[in-house]
Each structure stands twice: as C-alpha cells, then as structure tokens.
N, C-alpha and C positions, 0 to 999 in steps of 0.2 A: 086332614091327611091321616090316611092308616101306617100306624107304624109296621105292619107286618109284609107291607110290601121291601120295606127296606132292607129285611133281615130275608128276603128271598133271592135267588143268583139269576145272573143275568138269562141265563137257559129257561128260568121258572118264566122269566117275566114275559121274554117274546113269545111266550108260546100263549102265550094269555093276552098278549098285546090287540090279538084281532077281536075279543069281544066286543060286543056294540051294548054294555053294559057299563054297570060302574064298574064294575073290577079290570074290566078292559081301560076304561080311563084312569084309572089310577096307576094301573098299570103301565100304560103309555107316558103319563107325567112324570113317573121313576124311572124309566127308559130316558125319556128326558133329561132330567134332573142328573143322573149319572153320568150324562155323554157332557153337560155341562160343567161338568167339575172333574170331568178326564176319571173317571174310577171305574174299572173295569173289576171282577174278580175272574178273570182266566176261564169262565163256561162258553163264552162265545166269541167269533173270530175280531169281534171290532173294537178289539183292545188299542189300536195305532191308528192313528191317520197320517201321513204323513203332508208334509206341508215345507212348501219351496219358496224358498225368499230368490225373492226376483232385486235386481240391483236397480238402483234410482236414476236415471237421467234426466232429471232436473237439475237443471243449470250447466251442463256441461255445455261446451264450447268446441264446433268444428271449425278448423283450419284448415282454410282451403291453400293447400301449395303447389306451386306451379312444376310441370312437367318437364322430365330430364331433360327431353330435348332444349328446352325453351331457356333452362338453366347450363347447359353445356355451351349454345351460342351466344350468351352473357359473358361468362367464363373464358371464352376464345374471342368476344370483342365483336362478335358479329352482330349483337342484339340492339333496339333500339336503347 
C-alpha cells in the first residue's frame, strides 16, 4: 500500500481512478477504502448516502373483523 495515496483528496483520486495502471488501482482501492469507513474530505459530492429503514413485519398478526352490517344485526337480534 502507498501511503501517498492517502494524504491525496478525494478530487485527486477520481480523476486518477480510470487508469488501467497501478496508480489507477491503488487509486480505486482508496476510493474504496474511504467509502468503507464513511470518510469523505468535502472535494467531492459523495459525502452522504442516505439510507431508509424500513419497518419489520415479522410476526405481526391480522385480524380479520366482521363488517358493520353483520355486527349492527347481531346488536338488533336479527343475526344467527
């Protein structure tokens, strides 16, 4: 690992990202490496990602209830 990619900002490094060299891979490992530990320094726009928690319905439980009608002629004696 070259340390001098480290000490370069994020602007330096996409622009060097597309080599089909070593510097371009090392380059892209740091790009990497960066997006994996959330560190951005403010040169380029992909400082945030945002991320949506979704709620769990595992285990929940529907109840089926019967219909006003069906309960109003229970109520007045008409129902079986």
């Amino acid at each position: 690992m070259n340390l001098t990619f480290m000490e370069m900002t994020d602007k330096g490094l996409a622009s060097m990202r597309d080599m089909q060299d070593t510097i371009g891979r090392e380059a892209r490992r740091e790009i990497k490496r960066r997006e994996q530990i959330g560190y951005a320094d403010g040169t380029m726009f992909m400082t945030a990602k945002a991320q949506v928690e979704i709620e769990s319905r595992v285990g929940t439980v529907t109840i089926a209830t019967p219909t006003a009608r069906k309960v109003e002629k229970r109520m007045a004696g008409r129902g079986r």
